[in-house]
C-alpha positions as CSV (number, residue, x, y, z in Angstrom):
1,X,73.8,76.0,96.0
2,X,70.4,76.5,97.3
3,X,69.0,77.2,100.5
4,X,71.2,78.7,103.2
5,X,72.3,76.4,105.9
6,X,75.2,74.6,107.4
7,X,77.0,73.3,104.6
8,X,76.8,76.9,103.2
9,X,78.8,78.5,106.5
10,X,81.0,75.2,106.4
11,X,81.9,76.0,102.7
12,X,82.0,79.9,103.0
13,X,84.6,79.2,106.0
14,X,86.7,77.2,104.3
15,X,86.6,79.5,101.3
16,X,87.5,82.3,103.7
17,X,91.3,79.8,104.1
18,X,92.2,81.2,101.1
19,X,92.9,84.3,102.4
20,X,95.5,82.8,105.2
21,X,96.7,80.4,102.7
22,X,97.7,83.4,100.2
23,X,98.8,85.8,102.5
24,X,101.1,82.5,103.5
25,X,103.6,83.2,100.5
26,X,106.5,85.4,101.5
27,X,107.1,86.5,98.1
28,X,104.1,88.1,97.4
29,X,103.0,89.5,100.5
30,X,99.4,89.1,99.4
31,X,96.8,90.8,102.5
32,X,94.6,88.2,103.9
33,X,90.9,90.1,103.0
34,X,92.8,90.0,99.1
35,X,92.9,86.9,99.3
36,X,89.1,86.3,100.6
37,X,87.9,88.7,97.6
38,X,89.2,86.8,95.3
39,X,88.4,83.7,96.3
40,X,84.5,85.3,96.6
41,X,85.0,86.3,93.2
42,X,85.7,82.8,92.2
43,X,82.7,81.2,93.7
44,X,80.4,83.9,93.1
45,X,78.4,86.0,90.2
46,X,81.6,86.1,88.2
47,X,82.8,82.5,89.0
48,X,80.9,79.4,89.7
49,X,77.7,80.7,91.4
50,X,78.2,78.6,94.1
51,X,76.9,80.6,96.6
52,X,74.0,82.9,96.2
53,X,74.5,86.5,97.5
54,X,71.1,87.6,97.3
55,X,70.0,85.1,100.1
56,X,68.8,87.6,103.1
57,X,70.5,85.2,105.5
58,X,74.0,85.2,103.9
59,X,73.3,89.3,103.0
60,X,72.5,89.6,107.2
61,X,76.1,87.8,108.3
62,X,77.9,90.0,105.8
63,X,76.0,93.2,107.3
64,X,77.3,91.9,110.5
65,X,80.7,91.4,109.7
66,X,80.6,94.5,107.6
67,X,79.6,96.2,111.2
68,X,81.9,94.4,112.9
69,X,85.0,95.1,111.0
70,X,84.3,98.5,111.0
71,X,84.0,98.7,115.2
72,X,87.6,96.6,115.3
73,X,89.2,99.3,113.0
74,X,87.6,102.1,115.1
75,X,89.2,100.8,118.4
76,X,92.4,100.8,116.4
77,X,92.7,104.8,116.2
78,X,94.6,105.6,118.7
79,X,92.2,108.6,119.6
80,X,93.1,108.8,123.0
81,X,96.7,110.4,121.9
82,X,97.9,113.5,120.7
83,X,99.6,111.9,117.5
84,X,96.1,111.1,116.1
85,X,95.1,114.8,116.6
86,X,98.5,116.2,115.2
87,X,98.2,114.4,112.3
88,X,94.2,115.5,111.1
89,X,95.5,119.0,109.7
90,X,97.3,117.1,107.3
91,X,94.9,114.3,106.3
92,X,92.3,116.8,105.5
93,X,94.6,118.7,103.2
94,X,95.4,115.6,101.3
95,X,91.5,114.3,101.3
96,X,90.4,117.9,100.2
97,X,93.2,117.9,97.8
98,X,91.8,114.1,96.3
99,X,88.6,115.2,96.0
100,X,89.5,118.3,94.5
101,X,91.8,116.3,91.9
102,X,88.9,113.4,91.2
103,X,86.6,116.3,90.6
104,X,88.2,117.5,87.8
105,X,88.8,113.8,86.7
106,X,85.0,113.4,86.8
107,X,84.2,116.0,84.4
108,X,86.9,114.6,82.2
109,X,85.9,111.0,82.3
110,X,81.9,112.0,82.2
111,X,82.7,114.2,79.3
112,X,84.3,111.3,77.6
113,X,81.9,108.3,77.6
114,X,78.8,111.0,77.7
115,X,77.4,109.5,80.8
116,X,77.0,112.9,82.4
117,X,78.1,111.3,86.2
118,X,80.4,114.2,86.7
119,X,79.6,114.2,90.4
120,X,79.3,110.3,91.1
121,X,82.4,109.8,89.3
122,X,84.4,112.3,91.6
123,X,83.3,110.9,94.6
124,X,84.0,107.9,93.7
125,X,87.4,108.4,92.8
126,X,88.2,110.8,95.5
127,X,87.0,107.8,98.2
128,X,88.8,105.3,100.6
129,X,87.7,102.0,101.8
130,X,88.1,102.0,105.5
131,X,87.3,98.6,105.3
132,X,89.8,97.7,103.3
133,X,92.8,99.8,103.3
134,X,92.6,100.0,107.4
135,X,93.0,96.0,107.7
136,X,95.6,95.6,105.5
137,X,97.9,98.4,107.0
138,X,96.7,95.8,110.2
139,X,97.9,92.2,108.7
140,X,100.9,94.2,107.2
141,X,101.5,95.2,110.6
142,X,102.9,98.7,109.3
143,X,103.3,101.4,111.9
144,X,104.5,104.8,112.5
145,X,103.6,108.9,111.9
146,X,103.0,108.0,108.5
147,X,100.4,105.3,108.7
148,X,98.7,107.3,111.8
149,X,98.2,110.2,109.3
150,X,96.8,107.6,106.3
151,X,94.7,106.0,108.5
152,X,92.8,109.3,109.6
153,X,93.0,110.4,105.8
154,X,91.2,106.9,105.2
155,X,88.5,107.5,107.2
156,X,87.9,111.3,106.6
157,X,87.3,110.6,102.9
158,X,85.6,107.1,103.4
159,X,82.9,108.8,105.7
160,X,82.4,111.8,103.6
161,X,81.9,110.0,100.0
162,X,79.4,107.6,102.1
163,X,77.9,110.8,103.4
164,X,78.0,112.7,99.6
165,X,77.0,109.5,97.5
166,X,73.4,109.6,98.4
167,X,73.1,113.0,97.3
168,X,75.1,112.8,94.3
169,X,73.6,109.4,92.8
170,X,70.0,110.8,93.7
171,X,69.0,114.0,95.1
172,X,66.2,112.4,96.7
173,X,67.9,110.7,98.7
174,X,70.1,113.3,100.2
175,X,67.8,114.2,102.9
176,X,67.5,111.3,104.1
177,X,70.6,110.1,104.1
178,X,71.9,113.6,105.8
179,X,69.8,113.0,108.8
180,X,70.4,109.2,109.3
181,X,74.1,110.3,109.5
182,X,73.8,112.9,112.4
183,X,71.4,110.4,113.7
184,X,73.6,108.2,114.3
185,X,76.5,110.5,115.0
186,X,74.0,111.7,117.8
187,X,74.0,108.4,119.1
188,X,77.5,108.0,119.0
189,X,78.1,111.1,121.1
190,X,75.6,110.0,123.8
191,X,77.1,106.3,124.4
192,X,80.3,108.5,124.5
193,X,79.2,110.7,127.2
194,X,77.4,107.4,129.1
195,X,80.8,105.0,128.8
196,X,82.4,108.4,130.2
197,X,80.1,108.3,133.2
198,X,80.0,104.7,133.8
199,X,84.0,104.9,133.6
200,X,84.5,107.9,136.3
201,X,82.3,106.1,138.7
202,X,84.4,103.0,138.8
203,X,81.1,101.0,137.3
204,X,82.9,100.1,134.3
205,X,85.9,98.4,136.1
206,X,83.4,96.6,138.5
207,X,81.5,95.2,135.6
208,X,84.7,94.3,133.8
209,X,86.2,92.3,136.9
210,X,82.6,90.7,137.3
211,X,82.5,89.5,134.1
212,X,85.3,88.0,134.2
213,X,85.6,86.5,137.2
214,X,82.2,84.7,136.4
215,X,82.8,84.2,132.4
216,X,80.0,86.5,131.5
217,X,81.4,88.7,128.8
218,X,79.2,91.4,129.6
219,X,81.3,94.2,127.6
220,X,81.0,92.4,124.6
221,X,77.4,91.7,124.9
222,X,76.8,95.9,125.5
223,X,79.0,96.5,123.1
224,X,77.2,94.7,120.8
225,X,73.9,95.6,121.9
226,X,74.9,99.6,121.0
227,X,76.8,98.5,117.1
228,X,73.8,96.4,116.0
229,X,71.0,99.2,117.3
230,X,73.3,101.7,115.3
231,X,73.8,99.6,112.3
232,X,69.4,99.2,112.2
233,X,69.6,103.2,112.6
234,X,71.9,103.5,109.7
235,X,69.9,100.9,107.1
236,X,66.5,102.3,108.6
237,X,68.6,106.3,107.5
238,X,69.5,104.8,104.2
239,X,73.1,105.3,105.4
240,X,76.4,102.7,105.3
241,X,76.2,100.6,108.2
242,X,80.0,101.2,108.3
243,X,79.0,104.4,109.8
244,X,77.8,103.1,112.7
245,X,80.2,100.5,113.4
246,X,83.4,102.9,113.4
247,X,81.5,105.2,114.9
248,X,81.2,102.8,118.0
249,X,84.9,102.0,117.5
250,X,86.1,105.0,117.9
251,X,84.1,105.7,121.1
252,X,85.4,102.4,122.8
253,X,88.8,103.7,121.2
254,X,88.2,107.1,123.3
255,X,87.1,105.6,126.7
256,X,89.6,102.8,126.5
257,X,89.1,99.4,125.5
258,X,89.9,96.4,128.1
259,X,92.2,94.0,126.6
260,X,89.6,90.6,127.3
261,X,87.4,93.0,125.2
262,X,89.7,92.7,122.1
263,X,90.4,89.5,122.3
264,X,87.0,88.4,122.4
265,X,86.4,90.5,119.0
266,X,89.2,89.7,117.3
267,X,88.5,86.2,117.5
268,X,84.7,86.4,117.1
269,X,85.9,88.9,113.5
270,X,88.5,87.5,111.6
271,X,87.6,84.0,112.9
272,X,84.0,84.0,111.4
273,X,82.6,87.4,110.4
274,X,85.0,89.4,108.7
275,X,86.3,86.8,106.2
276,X,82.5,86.0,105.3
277,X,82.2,89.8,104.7
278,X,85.2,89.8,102.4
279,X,83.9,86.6,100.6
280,X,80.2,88.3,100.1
281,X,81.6,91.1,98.5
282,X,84.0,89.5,95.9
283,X,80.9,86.9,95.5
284,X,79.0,90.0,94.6
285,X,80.8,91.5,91.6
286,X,79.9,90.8,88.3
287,X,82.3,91.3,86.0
288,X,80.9,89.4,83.2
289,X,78.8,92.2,81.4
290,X,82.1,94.5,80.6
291,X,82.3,91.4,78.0
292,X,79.5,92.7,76.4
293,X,79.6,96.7,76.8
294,X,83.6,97.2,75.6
295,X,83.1,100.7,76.3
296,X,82.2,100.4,79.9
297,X,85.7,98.8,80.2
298,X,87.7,101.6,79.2
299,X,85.6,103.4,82.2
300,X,86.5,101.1,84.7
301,X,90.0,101.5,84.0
302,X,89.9,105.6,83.8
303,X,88.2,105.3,86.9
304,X,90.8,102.8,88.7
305,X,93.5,105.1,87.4
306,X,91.8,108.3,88.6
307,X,91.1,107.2,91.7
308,X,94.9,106.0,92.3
309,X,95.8,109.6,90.2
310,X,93.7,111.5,92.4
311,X,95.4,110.5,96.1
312,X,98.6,109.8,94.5
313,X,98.3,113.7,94.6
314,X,98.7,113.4,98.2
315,X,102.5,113.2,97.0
316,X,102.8,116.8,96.7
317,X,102.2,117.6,100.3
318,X,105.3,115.2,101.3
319,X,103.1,112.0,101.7
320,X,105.0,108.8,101.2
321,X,104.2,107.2,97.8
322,X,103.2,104.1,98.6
323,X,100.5,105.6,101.6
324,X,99.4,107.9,99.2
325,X,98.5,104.8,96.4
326,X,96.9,102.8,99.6
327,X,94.4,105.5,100.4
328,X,93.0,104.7,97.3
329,X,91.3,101.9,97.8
330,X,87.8,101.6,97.2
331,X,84.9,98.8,97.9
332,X,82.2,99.8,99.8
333,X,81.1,103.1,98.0
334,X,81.4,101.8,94.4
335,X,79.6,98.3,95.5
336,X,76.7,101.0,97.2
337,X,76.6,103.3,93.8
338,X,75.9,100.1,91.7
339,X,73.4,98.8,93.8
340,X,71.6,101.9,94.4
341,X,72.0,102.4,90.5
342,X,70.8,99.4,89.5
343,X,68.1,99.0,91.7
344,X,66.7,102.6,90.9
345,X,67.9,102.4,87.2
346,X,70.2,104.9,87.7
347,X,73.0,103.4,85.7
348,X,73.1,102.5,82.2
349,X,73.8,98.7,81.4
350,X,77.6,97.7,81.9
351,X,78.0,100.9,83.9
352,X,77.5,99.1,87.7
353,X,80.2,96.7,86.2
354,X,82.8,99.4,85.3
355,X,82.1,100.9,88.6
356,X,83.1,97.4,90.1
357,X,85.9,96.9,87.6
358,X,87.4,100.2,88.9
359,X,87.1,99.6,92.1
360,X,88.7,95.9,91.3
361,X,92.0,98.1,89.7
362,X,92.5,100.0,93.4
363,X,92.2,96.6,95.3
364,X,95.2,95.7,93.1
365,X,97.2,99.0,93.8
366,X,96.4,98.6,97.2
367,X,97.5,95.2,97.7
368,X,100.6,96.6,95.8
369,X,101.3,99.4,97.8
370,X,101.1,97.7,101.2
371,X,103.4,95.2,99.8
372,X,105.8,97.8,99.0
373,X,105.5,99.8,102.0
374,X,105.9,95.9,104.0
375,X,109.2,95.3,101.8
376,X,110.4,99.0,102.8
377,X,109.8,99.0,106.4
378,X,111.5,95.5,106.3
379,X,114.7,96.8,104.6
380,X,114.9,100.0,106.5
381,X,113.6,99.0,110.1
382,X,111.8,101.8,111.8
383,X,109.1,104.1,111.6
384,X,107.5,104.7,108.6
């Protein structure tokens, strides 16, 4: 399809149905963005090339429903609580104890296919896909200690392998990408501190009963205004733009966030921009040269299985099984490691693929795992 226009939103939204439409078959429990990668991968690089990913128009909408997922799973840590807090001793132990795990992994799996990725490999396998893993504990609807404690380990490990990737792909890059990061942390803090003023004075609650007395959605549009000025900090930083949208999350999170407010995102997200995002990204994998470089297969899978290996660990420090297999999935940072590699030649040829492929294997787990953890909540009603 060429050119980017109306018939291309008309079809990528009724490709996004196939998520809903999947996720629609009791037996298999299948998450709704699952459902959207794979029917991205269909019409894609690795399908029909129906869509072209490169486009800057369709890449823009996919950056803005990257950004925007990211912000709706931010306001959905409870911050505000003391569970949230409670349960951050124990996510970093079972992050630190992943990474430690995929670390020796990565000199295993470098060692054996002679790539000499010891580092790139680690991090990859010792990362999490908030974006991922956070809305499918969401459209599972699974709740309790033990998803409050996976959901901060998610997003302890996603932010630091976004962080580390940079420097571990290509030193040169790590300066960079180490100031964009408190850049936009720095940020972060100081709409914290001005929602916190605006809140005390009674400003807030003014402007919220204004807005909607006269239909203005005004907390939308500032909220907005403060995501997409982060998310041009981040690209400008060479950082992930998921960066700044959780980080603007999680301050709304903090200060409180109005319930006309998350309404008006959640139907503005997963109505329009978050299943384009998902569709984008399973459009972007090419799978097709693993055909051709055998060997790079075999990679893919060690690095699937090590990354799944590698968080399973969290097992050892009581984590639930199926929680511990969930944390392992992994999109954004391997799709990030084969671009920057192939754009810089980084990567040898088939090598972006097996990255992909791997991270293809933990989408599977994942959507696995959440089943399982849906089936077991179901037969034993409670919390998890």
């Amino acid at each position: 399809m060429h050119g980017f226009g109306f018939h291309t939103l008309a079809l990528l939204t009724a490709i996004g149905l196939a998520g809903p439409l999947l996720a629609s078959l009791p037996r298999l429990r299948i998450p709704v963005i699952i459902g959207e990668l794979i029917a991205g991968l269909v019409v894609g690089r690795t399908g029909l090339h129906l869509v072209d990913v490169t486009d800057p128009t369709f890449q823009l909408f996919a950056n803005i429903g990257f950004a925007l997922v990211m912000f709706v799973v931010g306001t959905h840590v409870p911050v505000r609580g003391m569970d949230l807090r409670s349960a951050l001793p124990a996510a970093l132990a079972r992050a630190a104890l992943a990474g430690g795990v995929a670390a020796a992994l990565g000199v295993v799996v470098a060692a054996g296919f002679g790539t000499g990725h010891v580092a790139l490999y680690a991090v990859l396998m010792a990362s999490s896909s908030a974006a991922l893993a956070l809305p499918v504990i969401d459209s599972l609807r699974l709740q309790g200690p033990a998803v409050l404690s996976v959901t901060a380990q998610i997003a302890v490990a996603d932010t630091a392998s976004v962080v580390l990737l940079p420097l571990v792909i290509d030193i040169r890059r790590a300066p960079a990408a180490a100031v964009g990061a408190l850049a936009v942390a720095v940020c972060a803090a100081a709409f914290f501190v001005a929602m916190r003023a605006v809140d005390r004075r009674g400003w807030r609650r003014r402007m919220h009963v204004y807005s909607e007395n006269h239909r203005f959605a005004l907390e939308l549009r500032t909220n907005l205004i403060v995501v997409f000025a982060l998310a041009a900090l981040a690209l400008t930083s060479h950082v992930s733009i998921m960066l700044a949208g959780f980080a603007v999350g999680l301050v709304v999170s903090v200060v409180g966030e109005p319930r006309r407010l998350a309404r008006q995102l959640f139907g503005m997200t997963e109505g329009f921009f978050s299943p384009l995002f998902f569709v984008w990204l399973g459009a972007s994998l090419q799978v097709r040269e693993l055909g051709e470089h055998p060997k790079f297969v075999a990679l893919g899978l060690a690095l699937g299985l090590g990354a799944v290996l590698a968080h399973a660990a969290g097992r050892l420090l009581g984590q639930p099984l199926t929680f511990a297999v969930l944390s392992a999935a992994q999109l954004g940072v391997p799709v990030a490691a084969a671009t920057i590699g192939t754009e810089e030649h980084l990567l040898a040829v088939g090598e972006s693929a097996a990255l992909m492929l791997g991270a293809l294997l933990t989408l599977i787990t994942t959507s696995g795992a959440g089943a399982l953890a849906a089936r077991t909540r179901d037969a034993h009603p409670g919390p998890v």
